[in-house]
RODO-2510 file (C-alpha; in nm, 4 decimals, decimal comma):
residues 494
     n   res          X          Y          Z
     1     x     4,0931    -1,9906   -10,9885
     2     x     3,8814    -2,1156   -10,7054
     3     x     4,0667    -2,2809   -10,5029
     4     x     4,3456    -2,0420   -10,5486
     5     x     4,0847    -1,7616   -10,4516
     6     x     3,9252    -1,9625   -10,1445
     7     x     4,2641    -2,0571   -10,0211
     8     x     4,4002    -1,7073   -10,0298
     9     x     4,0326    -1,5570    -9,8296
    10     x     4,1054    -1,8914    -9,5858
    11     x     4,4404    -1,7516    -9,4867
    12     x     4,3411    -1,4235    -9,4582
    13     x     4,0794    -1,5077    -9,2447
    14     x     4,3040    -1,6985    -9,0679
    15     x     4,5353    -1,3927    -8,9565
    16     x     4,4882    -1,1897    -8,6908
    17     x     4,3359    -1,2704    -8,2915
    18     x     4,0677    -1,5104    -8,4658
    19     x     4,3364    -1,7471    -8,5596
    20     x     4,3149    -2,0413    -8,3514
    21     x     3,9294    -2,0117    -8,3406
    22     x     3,8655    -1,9745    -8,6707
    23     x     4,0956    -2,2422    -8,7736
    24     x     3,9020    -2,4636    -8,5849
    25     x     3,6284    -2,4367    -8,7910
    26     x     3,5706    -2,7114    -9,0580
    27     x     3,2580    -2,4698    -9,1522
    28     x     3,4868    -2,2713    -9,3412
    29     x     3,5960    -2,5659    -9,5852
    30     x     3,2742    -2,7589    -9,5862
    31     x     3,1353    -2,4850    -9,7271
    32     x     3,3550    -2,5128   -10,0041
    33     x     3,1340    -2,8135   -10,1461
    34     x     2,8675    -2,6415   -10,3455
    35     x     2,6084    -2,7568   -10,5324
    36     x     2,6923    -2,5856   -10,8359
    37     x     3,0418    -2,7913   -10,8232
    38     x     2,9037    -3,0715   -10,7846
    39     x     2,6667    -3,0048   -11,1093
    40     x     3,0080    -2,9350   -11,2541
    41     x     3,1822    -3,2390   -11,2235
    42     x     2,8861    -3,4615   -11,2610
    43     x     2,7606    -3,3824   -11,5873
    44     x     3,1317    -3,4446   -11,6994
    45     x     3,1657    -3,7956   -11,5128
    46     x     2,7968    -3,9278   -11,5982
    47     x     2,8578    -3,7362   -11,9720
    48     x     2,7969    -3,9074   -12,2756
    49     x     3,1827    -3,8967   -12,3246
    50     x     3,2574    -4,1764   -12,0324
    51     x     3,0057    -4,4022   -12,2308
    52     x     2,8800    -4,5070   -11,8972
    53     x     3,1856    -4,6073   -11,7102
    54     x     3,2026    -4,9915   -11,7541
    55     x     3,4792    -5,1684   -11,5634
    56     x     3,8048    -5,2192   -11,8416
    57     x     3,6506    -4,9906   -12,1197
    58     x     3,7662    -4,6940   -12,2729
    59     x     3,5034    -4,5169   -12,0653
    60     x     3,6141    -4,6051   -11,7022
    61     x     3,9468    -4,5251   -11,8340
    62     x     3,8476    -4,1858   -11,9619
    63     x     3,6498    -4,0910   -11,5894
    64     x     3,9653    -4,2237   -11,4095
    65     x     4,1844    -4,0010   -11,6252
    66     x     3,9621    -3,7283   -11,5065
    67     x     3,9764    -3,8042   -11,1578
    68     x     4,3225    -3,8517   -11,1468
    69     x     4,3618    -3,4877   -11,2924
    70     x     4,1436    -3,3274   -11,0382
    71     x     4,3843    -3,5015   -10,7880
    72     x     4,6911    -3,3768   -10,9082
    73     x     4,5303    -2,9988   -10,9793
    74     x     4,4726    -2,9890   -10,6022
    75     x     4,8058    -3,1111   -10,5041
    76     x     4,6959    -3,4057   -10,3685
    77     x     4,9985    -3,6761   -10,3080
    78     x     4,9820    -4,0132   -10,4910
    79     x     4,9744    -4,3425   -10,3232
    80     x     5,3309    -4,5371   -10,2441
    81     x     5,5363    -4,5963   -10,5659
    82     x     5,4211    -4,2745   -10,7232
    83     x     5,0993    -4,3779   -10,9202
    84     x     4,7815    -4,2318   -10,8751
    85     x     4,6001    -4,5458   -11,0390
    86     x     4,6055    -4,8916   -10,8545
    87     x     4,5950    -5,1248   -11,1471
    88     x     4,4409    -5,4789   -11,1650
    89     x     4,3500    -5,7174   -11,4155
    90     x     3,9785    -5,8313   -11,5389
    91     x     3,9414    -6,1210   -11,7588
    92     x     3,7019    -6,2128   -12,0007
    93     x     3,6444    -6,4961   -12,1937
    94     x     3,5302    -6,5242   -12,5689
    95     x     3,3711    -6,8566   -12,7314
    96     x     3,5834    -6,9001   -13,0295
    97     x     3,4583    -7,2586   -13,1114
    98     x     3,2033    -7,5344   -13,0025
    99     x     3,0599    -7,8901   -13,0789
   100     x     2,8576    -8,1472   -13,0194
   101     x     2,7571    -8,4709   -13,1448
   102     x     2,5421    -8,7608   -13,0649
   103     x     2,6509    -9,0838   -13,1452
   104     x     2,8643    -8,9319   -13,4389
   105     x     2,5598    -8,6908   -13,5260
   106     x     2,6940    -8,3386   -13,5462
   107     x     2,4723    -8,0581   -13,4909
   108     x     2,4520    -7,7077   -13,5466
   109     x     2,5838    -7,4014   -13,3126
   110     x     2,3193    -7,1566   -13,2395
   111     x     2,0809    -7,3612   -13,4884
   112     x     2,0004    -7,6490   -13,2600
   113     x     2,2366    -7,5966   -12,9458
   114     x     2,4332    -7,2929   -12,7695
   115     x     2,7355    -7,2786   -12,5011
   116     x     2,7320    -7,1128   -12,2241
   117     x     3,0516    -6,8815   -12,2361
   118     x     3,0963    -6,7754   -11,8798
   119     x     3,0558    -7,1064   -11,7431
   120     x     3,1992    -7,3216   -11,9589
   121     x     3,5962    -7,4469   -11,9580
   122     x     3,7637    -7,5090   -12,2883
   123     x     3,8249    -7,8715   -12,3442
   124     x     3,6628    -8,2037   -12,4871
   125     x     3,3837    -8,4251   -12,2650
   126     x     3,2922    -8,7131   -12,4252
   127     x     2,9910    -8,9277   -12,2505
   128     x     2,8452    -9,2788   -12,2594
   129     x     2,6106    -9,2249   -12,0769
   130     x     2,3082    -8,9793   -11,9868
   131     x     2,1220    -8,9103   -11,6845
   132     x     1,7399    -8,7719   -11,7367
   133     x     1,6640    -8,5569   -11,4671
   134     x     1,3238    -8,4047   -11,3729
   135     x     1,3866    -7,9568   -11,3028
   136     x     1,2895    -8,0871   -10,9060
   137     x     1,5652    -8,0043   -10,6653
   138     x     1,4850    -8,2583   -10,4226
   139     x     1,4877    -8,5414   -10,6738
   140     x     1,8543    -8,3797   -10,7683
   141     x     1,9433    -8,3494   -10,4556
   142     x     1,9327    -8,7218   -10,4056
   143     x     2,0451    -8,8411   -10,6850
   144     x     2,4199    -9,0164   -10,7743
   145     x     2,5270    -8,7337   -11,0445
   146     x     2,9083    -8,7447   -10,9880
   147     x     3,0918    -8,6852   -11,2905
   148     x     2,7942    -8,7391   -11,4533
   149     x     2,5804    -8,5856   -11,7737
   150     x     2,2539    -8,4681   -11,7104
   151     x     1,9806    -8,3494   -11,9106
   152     x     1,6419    -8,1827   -11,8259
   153     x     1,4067    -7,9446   -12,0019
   154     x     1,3530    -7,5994   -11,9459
   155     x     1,0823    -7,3250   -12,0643
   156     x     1,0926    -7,1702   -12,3940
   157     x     1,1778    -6,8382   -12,2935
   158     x     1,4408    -6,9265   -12,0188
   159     x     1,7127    -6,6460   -11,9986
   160     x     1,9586    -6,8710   -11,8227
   161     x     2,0046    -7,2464   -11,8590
   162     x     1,9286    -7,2901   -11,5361
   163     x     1,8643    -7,1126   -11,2411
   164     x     2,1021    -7,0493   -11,0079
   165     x     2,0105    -7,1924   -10,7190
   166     x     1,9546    -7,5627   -10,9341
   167     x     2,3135    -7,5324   -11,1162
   168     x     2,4644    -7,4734   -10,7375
   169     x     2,2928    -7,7802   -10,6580
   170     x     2,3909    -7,9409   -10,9614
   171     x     2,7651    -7,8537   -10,8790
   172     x     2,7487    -7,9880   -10,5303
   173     x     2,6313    -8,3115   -10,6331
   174     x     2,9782    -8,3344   -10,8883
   175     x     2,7589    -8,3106   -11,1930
   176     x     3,0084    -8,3033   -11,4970
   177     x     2,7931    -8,1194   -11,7541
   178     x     2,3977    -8,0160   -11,7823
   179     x     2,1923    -7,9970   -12,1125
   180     x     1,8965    -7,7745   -12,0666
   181     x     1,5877    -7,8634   -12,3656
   182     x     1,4214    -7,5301   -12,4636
   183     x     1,2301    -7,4761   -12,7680
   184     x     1,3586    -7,1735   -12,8814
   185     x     1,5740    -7,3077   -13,1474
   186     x     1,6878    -7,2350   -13,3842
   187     x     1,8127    -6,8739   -13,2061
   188     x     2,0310    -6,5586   -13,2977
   189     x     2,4188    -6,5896   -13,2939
   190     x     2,4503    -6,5500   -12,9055
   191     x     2,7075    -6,3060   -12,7791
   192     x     3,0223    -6,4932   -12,7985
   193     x     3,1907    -6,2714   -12,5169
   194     x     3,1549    -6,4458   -12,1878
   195     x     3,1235    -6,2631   -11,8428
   196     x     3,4296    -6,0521   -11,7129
   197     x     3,5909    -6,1732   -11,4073
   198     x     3,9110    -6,0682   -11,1533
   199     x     3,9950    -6,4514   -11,1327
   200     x     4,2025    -6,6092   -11,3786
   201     x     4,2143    -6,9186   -11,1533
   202     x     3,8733    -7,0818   -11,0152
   203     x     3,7959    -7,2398   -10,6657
   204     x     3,5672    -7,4228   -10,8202
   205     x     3,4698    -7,5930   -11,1796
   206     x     3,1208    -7,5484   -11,2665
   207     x     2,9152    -7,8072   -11,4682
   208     x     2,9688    -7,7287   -11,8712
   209     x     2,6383    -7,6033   -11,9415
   210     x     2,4586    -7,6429   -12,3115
   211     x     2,1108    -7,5361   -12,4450
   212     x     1,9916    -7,7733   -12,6752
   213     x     1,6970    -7,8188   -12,9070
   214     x     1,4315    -8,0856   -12,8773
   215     x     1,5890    -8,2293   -13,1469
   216     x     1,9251    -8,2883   -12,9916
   217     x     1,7241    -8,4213   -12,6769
   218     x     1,5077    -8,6532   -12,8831
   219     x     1,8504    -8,7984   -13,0703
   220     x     1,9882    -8,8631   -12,6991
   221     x     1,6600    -8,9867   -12,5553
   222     x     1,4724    -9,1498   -12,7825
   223     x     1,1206    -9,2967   -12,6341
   224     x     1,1681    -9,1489   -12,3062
   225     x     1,1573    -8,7707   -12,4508
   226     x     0,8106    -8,7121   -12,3770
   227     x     0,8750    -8,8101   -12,0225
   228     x     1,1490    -8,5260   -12,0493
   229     x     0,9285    -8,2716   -12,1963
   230     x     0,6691    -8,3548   -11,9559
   231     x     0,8831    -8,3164   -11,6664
   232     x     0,6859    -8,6245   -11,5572
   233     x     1,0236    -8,7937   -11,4364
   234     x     0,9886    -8,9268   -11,0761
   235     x     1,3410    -9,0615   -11,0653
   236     x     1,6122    -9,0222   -11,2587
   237     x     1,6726    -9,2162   -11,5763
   238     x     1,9794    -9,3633   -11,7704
   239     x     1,9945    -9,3762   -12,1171
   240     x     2,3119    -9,4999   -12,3613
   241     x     2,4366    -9,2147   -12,5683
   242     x     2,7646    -9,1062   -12,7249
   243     x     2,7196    -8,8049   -12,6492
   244     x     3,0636    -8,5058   -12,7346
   245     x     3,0903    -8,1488   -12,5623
   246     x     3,3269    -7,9263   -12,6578
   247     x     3,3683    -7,5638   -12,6153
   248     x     3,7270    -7,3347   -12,7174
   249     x     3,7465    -6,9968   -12,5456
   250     x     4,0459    -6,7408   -12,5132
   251     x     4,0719    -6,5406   -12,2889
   252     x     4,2050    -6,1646   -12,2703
   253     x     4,3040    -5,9398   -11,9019
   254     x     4,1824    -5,6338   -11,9369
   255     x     4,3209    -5,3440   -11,7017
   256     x     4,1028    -5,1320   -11,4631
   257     x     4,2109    -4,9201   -11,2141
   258     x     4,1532    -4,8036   -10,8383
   259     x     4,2294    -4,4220   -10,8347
   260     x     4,3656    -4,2853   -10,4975
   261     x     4,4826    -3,9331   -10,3909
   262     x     4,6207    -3,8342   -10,0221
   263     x     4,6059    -3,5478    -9,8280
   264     x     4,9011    -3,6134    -9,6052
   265     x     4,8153    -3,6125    -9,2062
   266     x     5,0967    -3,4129    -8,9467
   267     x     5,1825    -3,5348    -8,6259
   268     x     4,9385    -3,8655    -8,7124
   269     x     5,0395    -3,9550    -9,1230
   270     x     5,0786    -4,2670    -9,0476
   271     x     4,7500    -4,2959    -8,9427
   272     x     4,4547    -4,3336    -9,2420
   273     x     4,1551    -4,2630    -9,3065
   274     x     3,9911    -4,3455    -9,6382
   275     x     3,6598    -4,1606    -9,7950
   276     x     3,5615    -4,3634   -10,0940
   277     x     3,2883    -4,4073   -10,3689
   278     x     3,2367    -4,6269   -10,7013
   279     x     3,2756    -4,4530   -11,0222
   280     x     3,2591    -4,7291   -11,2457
   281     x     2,8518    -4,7594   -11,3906
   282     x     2,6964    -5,0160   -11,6079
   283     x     2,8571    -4,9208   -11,9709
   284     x     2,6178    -4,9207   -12,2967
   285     x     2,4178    -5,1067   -12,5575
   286     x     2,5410    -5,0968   -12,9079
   287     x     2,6346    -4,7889   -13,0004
   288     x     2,3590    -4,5414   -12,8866
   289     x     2,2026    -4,6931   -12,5200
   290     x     2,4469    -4,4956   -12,2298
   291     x     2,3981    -4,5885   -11,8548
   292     x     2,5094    -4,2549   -11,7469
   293     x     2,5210    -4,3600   -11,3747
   294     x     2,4853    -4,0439   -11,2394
   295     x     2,3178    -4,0770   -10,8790
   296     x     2,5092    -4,4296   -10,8850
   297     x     2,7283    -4,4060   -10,8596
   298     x     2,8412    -4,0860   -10,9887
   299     x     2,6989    -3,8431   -10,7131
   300     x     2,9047    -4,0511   -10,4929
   301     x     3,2351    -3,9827   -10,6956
   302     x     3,2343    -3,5811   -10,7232
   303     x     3,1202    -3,5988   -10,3546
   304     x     3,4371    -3,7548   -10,2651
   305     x     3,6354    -3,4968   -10,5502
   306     x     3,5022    -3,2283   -10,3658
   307     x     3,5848    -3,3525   -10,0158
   308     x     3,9377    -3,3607   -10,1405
   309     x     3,9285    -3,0067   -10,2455
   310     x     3,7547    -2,9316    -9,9563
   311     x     4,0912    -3,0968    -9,6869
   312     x     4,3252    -2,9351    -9,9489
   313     x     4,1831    -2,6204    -9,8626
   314     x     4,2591    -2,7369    -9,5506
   315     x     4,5703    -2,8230    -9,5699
   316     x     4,6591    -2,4676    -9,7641
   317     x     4,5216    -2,2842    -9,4560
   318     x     4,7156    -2,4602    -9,2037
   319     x     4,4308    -2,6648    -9,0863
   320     x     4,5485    -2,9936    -9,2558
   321     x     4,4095    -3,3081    -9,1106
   322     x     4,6658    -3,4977    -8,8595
   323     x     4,5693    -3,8279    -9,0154
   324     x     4,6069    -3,8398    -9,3429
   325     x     4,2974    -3,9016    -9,5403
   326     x     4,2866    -4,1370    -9,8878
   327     x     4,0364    -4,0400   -10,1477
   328     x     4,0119    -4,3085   -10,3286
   329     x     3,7598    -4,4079   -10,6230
   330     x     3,7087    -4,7561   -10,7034
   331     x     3,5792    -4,9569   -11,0131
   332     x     3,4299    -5,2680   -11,0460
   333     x     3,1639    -5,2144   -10,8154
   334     x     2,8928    -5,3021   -11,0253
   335     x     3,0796    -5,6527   -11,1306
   336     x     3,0640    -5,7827   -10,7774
   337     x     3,2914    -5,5375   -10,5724
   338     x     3,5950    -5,5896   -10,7543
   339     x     3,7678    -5,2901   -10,7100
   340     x     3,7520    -5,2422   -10,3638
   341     x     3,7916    -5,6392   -10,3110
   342     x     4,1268    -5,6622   -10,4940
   343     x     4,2375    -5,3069   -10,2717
   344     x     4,1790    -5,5176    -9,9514
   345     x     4,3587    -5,7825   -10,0639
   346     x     4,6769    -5,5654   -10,2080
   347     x     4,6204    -5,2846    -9,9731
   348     x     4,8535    -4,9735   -10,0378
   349     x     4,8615    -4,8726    -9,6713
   350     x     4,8285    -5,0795    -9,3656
   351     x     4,4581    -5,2024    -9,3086
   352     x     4,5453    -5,2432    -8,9302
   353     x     4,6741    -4,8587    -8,9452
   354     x     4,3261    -4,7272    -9,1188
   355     x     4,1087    -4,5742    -8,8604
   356     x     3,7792    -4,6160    -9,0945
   357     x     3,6343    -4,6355    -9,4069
   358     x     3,3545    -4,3294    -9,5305
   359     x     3,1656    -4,4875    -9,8435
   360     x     2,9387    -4,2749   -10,0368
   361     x     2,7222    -4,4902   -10,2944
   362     x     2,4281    -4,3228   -10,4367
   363     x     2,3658    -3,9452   -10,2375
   364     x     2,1802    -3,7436   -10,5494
   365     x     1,8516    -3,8228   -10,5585
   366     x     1,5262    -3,9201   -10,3027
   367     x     1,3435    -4,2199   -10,2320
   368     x     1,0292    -4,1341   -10,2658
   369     x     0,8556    -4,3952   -10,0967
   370     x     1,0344    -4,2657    -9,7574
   371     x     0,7693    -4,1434    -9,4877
   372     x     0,8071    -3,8247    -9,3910
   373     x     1,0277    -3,5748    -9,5549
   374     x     1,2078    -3,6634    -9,8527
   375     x     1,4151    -3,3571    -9,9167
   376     x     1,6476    -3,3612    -9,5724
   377     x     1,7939    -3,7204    -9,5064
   378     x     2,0276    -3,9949    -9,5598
   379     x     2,0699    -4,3681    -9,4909
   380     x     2,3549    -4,5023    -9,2781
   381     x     2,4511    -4,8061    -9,2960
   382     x     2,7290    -4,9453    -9,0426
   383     x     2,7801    -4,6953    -8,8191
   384     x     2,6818    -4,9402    -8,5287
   385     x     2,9284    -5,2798    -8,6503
   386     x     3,3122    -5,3485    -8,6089
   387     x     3,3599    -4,9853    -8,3553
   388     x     3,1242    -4,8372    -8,1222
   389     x     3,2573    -4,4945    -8,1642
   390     x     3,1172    -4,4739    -8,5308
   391     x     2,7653    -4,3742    -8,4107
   392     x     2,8431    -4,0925    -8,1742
   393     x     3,1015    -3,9153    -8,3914
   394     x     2,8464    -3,9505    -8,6642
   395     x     2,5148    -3,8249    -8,5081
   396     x     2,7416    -3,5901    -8,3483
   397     x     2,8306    -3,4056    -8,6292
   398     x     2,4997    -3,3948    -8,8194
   399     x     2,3645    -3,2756    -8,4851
   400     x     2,6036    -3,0033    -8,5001
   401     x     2,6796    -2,9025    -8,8594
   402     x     2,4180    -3,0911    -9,1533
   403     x     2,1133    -3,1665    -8,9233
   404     x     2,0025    -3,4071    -9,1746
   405     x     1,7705    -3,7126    -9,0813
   406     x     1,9755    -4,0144    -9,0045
   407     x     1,7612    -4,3294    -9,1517
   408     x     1,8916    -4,7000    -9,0397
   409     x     1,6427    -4,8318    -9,2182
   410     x     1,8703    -5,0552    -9,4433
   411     x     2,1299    -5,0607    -9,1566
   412     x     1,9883    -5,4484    -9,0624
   413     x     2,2491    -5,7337    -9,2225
   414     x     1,9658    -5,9366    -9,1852
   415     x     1,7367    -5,6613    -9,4196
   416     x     1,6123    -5,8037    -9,7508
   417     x     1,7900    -5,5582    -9,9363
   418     x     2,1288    -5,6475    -9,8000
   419     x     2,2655    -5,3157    -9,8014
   420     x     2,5548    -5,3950    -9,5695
   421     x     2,6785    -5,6013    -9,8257
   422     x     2,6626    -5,4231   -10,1637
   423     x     2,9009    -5,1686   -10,1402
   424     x     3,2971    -5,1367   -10,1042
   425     x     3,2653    -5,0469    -9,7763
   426     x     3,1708    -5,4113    -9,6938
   427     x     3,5076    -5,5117    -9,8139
   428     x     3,6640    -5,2855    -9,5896
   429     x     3,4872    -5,4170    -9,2785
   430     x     3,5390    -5,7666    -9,3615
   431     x     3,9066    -5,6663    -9,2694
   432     x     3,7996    -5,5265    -8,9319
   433     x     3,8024    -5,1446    -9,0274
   434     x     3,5188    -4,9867    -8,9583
   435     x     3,3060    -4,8670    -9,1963
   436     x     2,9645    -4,5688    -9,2548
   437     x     2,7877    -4,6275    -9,5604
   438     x     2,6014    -4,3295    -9,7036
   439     x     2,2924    -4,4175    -9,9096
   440     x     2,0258    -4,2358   -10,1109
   441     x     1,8113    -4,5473   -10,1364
   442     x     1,7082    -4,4707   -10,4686
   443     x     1,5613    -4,8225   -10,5956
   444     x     1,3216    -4,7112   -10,8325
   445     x     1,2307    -4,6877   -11,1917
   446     x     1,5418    -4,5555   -11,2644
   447     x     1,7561    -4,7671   -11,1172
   448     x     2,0596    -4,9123   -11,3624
   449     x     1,8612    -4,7770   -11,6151
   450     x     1,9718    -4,5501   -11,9059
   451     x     1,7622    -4,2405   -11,7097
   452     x     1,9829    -4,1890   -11,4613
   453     x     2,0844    -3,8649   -11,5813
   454     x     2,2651    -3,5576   -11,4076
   455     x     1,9778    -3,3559   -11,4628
   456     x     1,7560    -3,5555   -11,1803
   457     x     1,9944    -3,4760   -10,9305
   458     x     1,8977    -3,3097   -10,6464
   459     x     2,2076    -3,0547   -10,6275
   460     x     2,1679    -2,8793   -10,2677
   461     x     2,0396    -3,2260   -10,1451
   462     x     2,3652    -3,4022   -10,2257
   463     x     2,5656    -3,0556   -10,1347
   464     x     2,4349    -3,1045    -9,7589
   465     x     2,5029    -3,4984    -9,7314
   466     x     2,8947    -3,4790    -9,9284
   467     x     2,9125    -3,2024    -9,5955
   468     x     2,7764    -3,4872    -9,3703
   469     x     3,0482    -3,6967    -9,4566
   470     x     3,2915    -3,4165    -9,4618
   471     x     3,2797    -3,3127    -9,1111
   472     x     3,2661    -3,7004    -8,9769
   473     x     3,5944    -3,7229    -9,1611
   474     x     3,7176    -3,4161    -8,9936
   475     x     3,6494    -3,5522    -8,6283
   476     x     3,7982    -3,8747    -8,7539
   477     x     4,1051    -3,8001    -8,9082
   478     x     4,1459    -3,4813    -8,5818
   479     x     4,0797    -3,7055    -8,2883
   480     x     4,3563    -3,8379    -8,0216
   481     x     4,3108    -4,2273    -8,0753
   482     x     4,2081    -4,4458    -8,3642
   483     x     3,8349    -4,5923    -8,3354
   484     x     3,8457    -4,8696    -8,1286
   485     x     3,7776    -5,2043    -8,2685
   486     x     3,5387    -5,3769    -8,0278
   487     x     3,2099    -5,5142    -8,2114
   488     x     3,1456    -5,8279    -8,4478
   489     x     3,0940    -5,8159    -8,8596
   490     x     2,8566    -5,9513    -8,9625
   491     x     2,9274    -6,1847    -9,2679
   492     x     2,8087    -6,1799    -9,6224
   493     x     2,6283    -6,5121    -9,6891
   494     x     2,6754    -6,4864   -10,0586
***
């Protein structure tokens, strides 16, 4: 009923003398993103009902369903081949067997050593050999460890075998498999569900990587396990051992989904612009423990739902953009920017033919450790990389319409935080489109935790920056030329 009643008021005050002017006027239609629609839609997508949104769940499914609905409702057109859902596989691995044995001594899973699912390949390593190592990376670092077994000992209460930075190291040097000691054996059944990935196929092998008990290191090293335990290893050391690693995984591709709906452009269509958020959040815990995800990223998502309303308002009135404009909400953010990553790579219209990318992660709430006023402002990010038209069209029209305060705080590549880097937009400017990030920078206590609720968002706040972003798109997807291309990305050292 509302957009049937808004678009019916839009033409009529479309009629008359005031026709031209008025039609001008993307105040009209940015108006049309309220607050109380927002509060809407969000309490459905961060709802106890998507069950937090995880990337290849039943949850992510359920909020793409939803935004594919409020897509078609508007009128919105699908992308080429008629789908509104870009489709691509995640894969995940699960440990369905593992041994090992010292010199035909067979120990115990989980009682006196544990796999590491997401790194380890299935297959059968056996060794004659085993290289003591002290946890020092410069002693690693010039060491002879190709194809070799190492072991080393690790704290008690180690979360990960070892850290990352050590099993990179590790992997450069060609080592074949690590054995981390810790003493908390023997342990829990670990989850036997390794990490989800998008890659089936792997640029790289990583060492196989075991915990083992101090038993299992004192049947490989005999005398010298003290030294082990001591880390008092200068050098490393050679032992004999017959030592067999074996791990058996399967693996299963689980389906996620990019969902994308266009407002067709006129005398420019095949010209794009692309307004985009995450919608995909961090899942649950057992059965009870949600991750509702609403300021991240779903404040974000029902910005960009009612930004498509908002054009298809638009549209109905005669004022449709001449570019047209992709919506389009990604998942797998939170994995590692998959979503957005596997769009750039399988893009659905031309990269080289898409004037810009608007991303919107994280607009609902305030970081409260911002000088100054809390209650009126937004990060950008990017708005000075890959064009130099970006920044005037943007401070342009918050000067004109939002008047918000425009923080580049986190707008530095080189900043700690690495903002630049952590959203889809990133994977959009690695292509050479350019990109404006939109960012709340709420890092605090609630933070990908469970207590990101809808009912700490700050409605009106995230009314006036969804607006923002709104009437930059209007200017962009309106104006004569594409934005030129004429400044550097910077690159992602990850």
């Amino acid at each position: 009923m509302k957009r049937l009643f808004l678009a019916t008021a839009l033409l009529a005050s479309l009629a008359g003398g005031a026709q031209k002017k008025a039609a001008n006027n993307p105040k009209l239609f940015a108006a049309t993103i309220t607050a109380a629609d927002l509060k809407k839609h969000l309490y459905i997508i961060a709802g106890p009902e998507m069950e937090g949104r995880e990337t290849a769940t039943a949850g992510q499914r359920k909020a793409a369903a939803y935004i594919e609905n409020h897509f078609r409702q508007l009128g919105l057109e699908p992308a080429p081949g008629g789908s509104y859902q870009q489709e691509f596989q995640v894969y995940q691995d699960s440990l369905t067997g593992a041994r090992l044995e010292v010199n035909g001594q067979s120990f115990a899973i989980d009682k006196e050593f544990s796999p590491v699912t997401s790194a380890n390949i299935s297959g059968t390593f056996r060794f004659s050999e085993v290289v003591l190592l002290p946890s020092d990376t410069t002693v690693v670092k010039n060491a002879d460890l190709t194809g070799r077994l190492v072991i080393m000992y690790g704290p008690a209460n180690m979360g990960r075998i070892v850290s990352s930075t050590l099993i990179n190291t590790l992997r450069a040097k060609g080592v074949a498999a690590v054995l981390t000691t810790a003493g908390n054996f023997p342990r829990n059944a670990g989850n036997r569900t390794g990490a989800q990935s998008i890659y089936s196929f792997r640029r790289t092998i990583a060492p196989q990587q075991y915990a083992v008990s101090e038993g299992v290191a004192r049947a490989i090293t005999g005398a010298d396990f003290d030294s082990l335990k001591a880390n008092s290893l200068t050098a490393p050391k050679v032992v004999m051992a017959n030592v067999l690693l074996e791990t058996q995984k399967s693996t299963r591709a689980l389906p996620s989904t990019n969902v994308l709906g266009v407002v067709s452009g006129s005398d420019l269509k095949d010209e794009y612009l692309f307004v985009t958020a995450h919608y995909d959040h961090l899942g649950k815990r057992g059965d009870s423990v949600i991750y509702y995800g609403a300021d991240d990223d779903g404040s974000g998502t029902v910005g960009v739902l009612e930004m498509a309303e908002a054009f298809m308002l638009a549209k109905k009135a005669g004022r449709g953009p001449r570019r047209s404009i992709v919506f389009m909400a990604v998942s797998g953010e939170e994995k590692g920017l998959w979503g957005s990553e596997y769009y750039s790579e399988h893009p659905l219209f031309p990269l080289e033919k898409t004037t810009a990318d608007l991303n919107i992660d994280m607009i609902g709430r305030s970081d409260e450790k911002r000088p100054g006023d809390t209650t009126n402002y937004i990060y950008i990010v990017g708005d000075d990389k890959v064009s130099s038209e970006l920044k005037p069209i943007s401070e342009a029209a918050n000067n004109q319409y939002t008047k918000l305060e425009l923080d580049y705080k986190f707008n530095d590549p080189a900043d700690p935080n690495r903002i630049y880097f952590r959203s889809d937009h990133y994977n959009f400017a690695r292509k050479g489109v350019p990109i404006i990030f939109y960012y709340d920078g709420m890092l605090g206590a609630d933070y990908h935790k469970p207590t990101d609720t809808p009912d700490k968002i700050n409605y009106p706040l995230a009314a006036r920056r969804a607006q923002l972003v709104f009437y930059t798109a209007w200017e962009m997807a309106n104006r004569n030329a594409m934005l030129k291309r004429d400044l550097g990305i910077p690159k992602s050292q990850r």
